[in-house]
MIMARDREN-27207 format. One record per residue (C-alpha): x, y, z. Coordinates in steps of 0.5 Angstrom, whole numbers, plus 500, padded with zeros to 3 digits. Example, Ala and Ser with C-alpha at 12.3 -4.5 7.8 and 13.67 -1.06 7.14 Angstrom:
<atoms>
[[525 491 516]];
[[527 498 514]];
</atoms>
This chain:
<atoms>
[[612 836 379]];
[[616 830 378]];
[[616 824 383]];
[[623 825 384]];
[[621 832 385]];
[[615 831 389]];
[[620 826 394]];
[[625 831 395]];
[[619 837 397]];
[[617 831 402]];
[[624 831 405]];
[[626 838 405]];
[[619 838 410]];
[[623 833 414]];
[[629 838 415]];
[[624 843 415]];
[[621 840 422]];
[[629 835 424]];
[[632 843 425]];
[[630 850 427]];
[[629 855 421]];
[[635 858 422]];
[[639 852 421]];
[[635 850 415]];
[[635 857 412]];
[[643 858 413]];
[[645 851 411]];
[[639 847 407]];
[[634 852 404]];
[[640 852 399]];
[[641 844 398]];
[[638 842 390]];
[[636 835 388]];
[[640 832 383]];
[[639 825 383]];
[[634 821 385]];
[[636 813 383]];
[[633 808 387]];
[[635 807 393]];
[[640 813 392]];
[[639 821 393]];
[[644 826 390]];
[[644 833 393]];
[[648 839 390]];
[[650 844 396]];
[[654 851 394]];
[[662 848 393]];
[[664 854 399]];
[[659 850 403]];
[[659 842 400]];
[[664 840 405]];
[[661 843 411]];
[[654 841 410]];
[[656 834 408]];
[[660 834 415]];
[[655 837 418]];
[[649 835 416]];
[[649 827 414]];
[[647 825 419]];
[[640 829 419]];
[[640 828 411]];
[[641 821 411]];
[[635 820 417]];
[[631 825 413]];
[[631 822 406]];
[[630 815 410]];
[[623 817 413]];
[[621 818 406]];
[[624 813 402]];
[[626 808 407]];
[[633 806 411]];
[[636 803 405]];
[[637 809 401]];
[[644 812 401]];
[[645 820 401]];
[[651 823 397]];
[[652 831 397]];
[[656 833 392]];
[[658 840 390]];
[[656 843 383]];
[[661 839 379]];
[[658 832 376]];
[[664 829 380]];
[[664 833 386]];
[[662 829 392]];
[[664 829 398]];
[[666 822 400]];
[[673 823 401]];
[[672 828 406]];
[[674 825 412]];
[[676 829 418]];
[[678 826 424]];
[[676 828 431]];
[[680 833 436]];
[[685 830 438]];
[[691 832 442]];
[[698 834 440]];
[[700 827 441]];
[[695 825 436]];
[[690 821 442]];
[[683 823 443]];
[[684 827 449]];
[[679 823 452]];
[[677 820 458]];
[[673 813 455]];
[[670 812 462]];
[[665 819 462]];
[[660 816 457]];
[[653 818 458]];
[[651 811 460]];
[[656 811 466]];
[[652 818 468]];
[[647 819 474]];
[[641 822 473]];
[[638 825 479]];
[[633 832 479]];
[[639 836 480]];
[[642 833 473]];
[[636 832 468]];
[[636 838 464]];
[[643 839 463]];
[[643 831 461]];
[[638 831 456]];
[[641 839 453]];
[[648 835 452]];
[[645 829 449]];
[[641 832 445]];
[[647 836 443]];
[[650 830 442]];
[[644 826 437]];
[[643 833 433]];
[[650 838 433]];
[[649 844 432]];
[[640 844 431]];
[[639 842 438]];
[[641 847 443]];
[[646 852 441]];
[[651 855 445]];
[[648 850 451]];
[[652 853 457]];
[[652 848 463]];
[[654 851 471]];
[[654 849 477]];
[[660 848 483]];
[[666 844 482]];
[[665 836 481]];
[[658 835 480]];
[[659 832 473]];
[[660 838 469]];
[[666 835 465]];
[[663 830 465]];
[[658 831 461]];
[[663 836 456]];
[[667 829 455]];
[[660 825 454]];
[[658 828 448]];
[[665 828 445]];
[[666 820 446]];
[[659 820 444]];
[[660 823 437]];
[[667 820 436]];
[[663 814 436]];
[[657 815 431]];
[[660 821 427]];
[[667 819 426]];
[[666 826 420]];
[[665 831 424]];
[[672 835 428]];
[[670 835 435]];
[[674 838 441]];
[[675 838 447]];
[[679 843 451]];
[[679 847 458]];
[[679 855 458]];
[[685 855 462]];
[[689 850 455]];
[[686 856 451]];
[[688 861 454]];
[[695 857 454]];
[[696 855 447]];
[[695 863 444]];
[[699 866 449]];
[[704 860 446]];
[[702 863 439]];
[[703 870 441]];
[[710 868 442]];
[[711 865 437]];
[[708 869 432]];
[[703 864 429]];
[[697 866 431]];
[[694 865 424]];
[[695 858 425]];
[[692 858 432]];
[[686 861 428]];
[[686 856 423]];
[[686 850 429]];
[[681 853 434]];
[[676 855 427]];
[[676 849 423]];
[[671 845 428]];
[[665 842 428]];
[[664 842 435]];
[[667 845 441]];
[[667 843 448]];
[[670 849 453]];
[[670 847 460]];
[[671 852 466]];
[[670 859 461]];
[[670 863 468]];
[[678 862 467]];
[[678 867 461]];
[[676 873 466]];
[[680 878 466]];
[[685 876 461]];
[[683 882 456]];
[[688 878 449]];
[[684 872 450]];
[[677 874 451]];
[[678 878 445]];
[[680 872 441]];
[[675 868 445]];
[[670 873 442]];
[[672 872 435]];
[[673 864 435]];
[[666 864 438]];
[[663 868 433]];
[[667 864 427]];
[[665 858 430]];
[[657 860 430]];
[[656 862 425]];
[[659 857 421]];
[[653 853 424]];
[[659 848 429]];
[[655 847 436]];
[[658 850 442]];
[[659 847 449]];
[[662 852 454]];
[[661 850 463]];
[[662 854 468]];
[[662 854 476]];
[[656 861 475]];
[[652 864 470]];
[[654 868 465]];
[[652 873 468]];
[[655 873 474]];
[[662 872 471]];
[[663 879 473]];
[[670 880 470]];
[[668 878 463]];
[[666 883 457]];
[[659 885 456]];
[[659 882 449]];
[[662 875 451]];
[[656 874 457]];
[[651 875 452]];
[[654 870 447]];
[[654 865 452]];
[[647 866 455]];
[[644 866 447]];
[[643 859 447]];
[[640 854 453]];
[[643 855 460]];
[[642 850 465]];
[[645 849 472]];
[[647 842 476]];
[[647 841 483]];
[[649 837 488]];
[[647 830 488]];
[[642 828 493]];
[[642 822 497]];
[[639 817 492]];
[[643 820 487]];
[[650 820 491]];
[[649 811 493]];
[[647 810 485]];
[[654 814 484]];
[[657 810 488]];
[[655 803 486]];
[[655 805 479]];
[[663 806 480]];
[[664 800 484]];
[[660 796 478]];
[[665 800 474]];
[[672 798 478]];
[[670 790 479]];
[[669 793 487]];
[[666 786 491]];
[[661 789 497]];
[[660 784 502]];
[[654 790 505]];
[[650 793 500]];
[[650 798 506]];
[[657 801 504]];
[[655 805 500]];
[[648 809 504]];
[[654 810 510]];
[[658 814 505]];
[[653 818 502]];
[[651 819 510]];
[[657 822 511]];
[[659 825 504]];
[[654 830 501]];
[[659 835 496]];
[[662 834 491]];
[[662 827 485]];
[[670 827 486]];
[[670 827 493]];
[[664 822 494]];
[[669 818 489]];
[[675 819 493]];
[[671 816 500]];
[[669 810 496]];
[[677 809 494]];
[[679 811 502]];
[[675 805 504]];
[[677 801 498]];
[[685 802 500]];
[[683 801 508]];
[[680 794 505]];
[[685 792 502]];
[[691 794 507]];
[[687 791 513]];
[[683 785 509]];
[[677 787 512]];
[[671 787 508]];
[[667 792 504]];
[[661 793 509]];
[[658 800 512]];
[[662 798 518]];
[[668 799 516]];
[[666 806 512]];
[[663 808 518]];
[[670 807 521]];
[[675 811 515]];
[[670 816 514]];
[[667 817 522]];
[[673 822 523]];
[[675 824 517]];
[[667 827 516]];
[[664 827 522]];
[[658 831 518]];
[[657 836 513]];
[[654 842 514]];
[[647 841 518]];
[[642 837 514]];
[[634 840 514]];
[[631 837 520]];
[[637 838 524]];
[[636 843 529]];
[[643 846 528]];
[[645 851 523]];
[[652 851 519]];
[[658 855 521]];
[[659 861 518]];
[[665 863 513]];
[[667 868 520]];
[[666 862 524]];
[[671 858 520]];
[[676 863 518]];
[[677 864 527]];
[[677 856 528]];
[[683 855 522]];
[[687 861 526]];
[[687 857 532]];
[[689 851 529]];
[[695 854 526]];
[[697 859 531]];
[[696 864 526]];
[[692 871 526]];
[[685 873 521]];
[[688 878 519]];
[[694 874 517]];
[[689 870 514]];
[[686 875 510]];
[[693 878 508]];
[[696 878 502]];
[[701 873 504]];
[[704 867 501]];
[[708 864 506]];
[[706 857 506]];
[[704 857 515]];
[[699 863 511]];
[[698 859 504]];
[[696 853 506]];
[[691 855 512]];
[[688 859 508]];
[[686 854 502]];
[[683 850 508]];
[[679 855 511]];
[[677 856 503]];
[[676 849 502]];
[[671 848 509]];
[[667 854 508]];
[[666 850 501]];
[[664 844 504]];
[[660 848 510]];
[[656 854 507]];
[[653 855 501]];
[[656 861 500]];
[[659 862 492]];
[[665 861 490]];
[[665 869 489]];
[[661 870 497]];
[[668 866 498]];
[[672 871 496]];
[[669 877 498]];
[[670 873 505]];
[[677 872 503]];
[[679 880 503]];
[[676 881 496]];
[[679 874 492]];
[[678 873 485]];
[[673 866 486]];
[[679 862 481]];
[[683 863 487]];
[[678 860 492]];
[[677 854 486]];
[[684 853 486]];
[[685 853 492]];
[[678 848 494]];
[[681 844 488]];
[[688 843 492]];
[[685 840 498]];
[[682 836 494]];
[[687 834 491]];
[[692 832 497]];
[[686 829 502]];
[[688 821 502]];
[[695 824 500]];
[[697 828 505]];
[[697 826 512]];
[[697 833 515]];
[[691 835 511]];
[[687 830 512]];
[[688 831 520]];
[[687 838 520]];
[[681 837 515]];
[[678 832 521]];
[[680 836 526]];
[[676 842 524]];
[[671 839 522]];
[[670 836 529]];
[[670 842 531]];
[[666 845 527]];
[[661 841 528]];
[[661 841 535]];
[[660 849 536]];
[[655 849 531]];
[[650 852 536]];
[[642 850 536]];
</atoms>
């Protein structure tokens, strides 16, 4: 055996320990050496597959090669052609149709908290992020609403967007999926839609829940999945509940969904939710005369991220509005009436209300019946209330999103979501929902019994 011959078994070893043997044997074992020059490897992969491979698989090729012939070495992947290489082949990461990364530039791994309820789905998506397609293959991450799921989607794409500008990476929610092939559908252009959603080297879903149901899209799902995997891309897909509990999604889809890694986010604990808030205020050039401020709203806020933030904003514009200082005083003050106390704490002595219990007390504050309530009435005096009773047993009950909906006279759990989402949206905007949200739940609290 050549010394050049010799290096190269040594660095497919390297690959053989960097990615799992199925990876290797579908994409790498097929690799042959062509050149060894210096500081310079050529390797030749099958012209159907050279592209893919060097788009793929640089990063892991250039880091292998380096282990053994050390960090200046250059790697080239050409096709079976002298002049075949891939340099040229450049492709830009997903974009959206206005031609902007469609991205939030702030949800970056180095602005994530870690907590016990969060660290196996941070150290999965970023080991998706390092190795794409080697690591966790589909990861799937659930968990209640505004816990960070986006979150980590939008950070392993920020992150490849930086250190693997080569690779097409796109990150989509299902409900857009959904909306672009039925768009497709109409227009009668499926294969192009095909030829978008099929030609990526990593695709971040969230909210695949919402696929329930819709027979036409799961179907297509199904085989843009199956394209995408098997072409070696890496899936990413979150959800509000595992694979298995998505009830109304076939049989077939779940398995896909649960063949990879599957791991859950929970809601922050208190450490977790002050960090939260200091890393934003960091984040927002917030000045904080008490550092205290941010243990008061942790104290009254133990849901979700986004309403933990939403506090920390309410306080903020109070602040500003009055020129008061940032102290735990004044957020003692916003947030006393607003959130009197979330659903009993463990040593409390009290028990939480139950979503019968909620349900009664909305009724009477809007002068409405529970069977109205529960009725298939979309009249505002019921709608409206009745996103609230959902929103309150949310934030009151560790019920599901499903136990929810049952509770709701048999509801989908996207509703109960939308609905949870539309409160959220309106408190700090609304002023009536933020005094029927205060109202309640005072008086939730108060009947609690011991």
């Amino acid at each position: 055996m050549s010394d050049a011959d010799d290096t190269w078994s040594r660095i497919q070893d390297e690959l053989r320990r960097t990615v799992d043997e199925g990876a290797y044997e579908l994409w790498l074992a097929s690799l042959r050496l062509r050149r060894l020059d210096g500081g310079s490897l050529v390797v030749a992969a099958p012209d159907e597959r050279r592209r893919l491979v060097a788009r793929r698989f640089g990063r892991v090729l250039q880091s292998c090669a380096a282990a053994v012939l050390g960090p200046d070495v250059k790697v080239e992947v050409t096709g079976t052609r002298e002049d075949d290489t891939a340099q040229d082949d450049a492709f830009a990461p997903g974009v959206d149709e206005r031609g902007r990364p469609d991205l939030n530039p702030k949800l970056r791994f180095d602005q994530f908290v870690i907590g016990d309820g969060n660290r196996l789905a941070h150290a999965a998506a970023l080991a998706v992020a390092e190795l794409p397609g080697t690591a966790y293959n589909p990861l799937f991450i659930y968990g209640p609403p505004g816990v960070g799921k986006t979150h980590l989607l939008q950070s392993i794409a920020n992150y490849l967007q930086t250190y693997s500008p080569q690779l097409r990476v796109r990150y989509t929610t299902a409900e857009r999926f959904t909306n672009e092939f039925l768009a497709a559908l109409h227009t009668r252009d499926t294969e192009r839609f095909k030829g978008t959603w099929r030609a990526n080297d990593v695709l971040l879903i969230d909210d695949v829940q919402f696929l329930a149901s819709k027979a036409k899209t799961e179907e297509e799902f199904f085989h843009t999945f199956n394209a995408l995997y098997d072409a070696g891309a890496q899936l990413v897909l979150t959800s509000d509940r595992l694979p298995r509990d998505l009830d109304a999604l076939e049989d077939r889809l779940r398995e896909r969904f649960e063949a990879g890694l599957v791991t859950d986010i929970r809601h922050p604990d208190h450490h977790v939710r002050t960090a939260i808030l200091r890393k934003r205020a960091q984040q927002d050039d917030i000045e904080v005369a008490d550092e205290r401020l941010f243990d008061a709203i942790a104290d009254r806020i133990d849901g979700s991220v986004r309403e933990l933030e939403g506090a920390l904003i309410r306080v903020v514009a109070y602040a500003s509005l009055t020129g008061r200082p940032l102290d735990a005083d004044l957020a003692e003050e916003v947030l006393g009436s607003l959130y009197p106390g979330s659903a009993a704490r463990p040593g409390s002595g009290k028990q939480p209300p139950t979503i019968r219990q909620i349900q009664e007390a909305v009724c009477e504050h809007f002068g409405i019946t529970v069977d109205e309530l529960l009725s298939a009435s979309r009249a505002a005096r019921v709608a409206r209330p009745r996103q609230l009773a959902m929103y309150l047993a949310r934030m009151h009950t560790k019920a599901s999103l499903p136990a929810i909906g049952q509770a709701f006279a048999g509801r989908n759990h996207t509703t109960v979501l939308h609905a949870i989402k539309k409160v959220e949206a309106a408190l700090g905007r609304d002023g009536d929902v933020d005094d029927a949200v205060r109202a309640l739940t005072g008086r939730l609290r108060t009947d609690r019994r011991d």
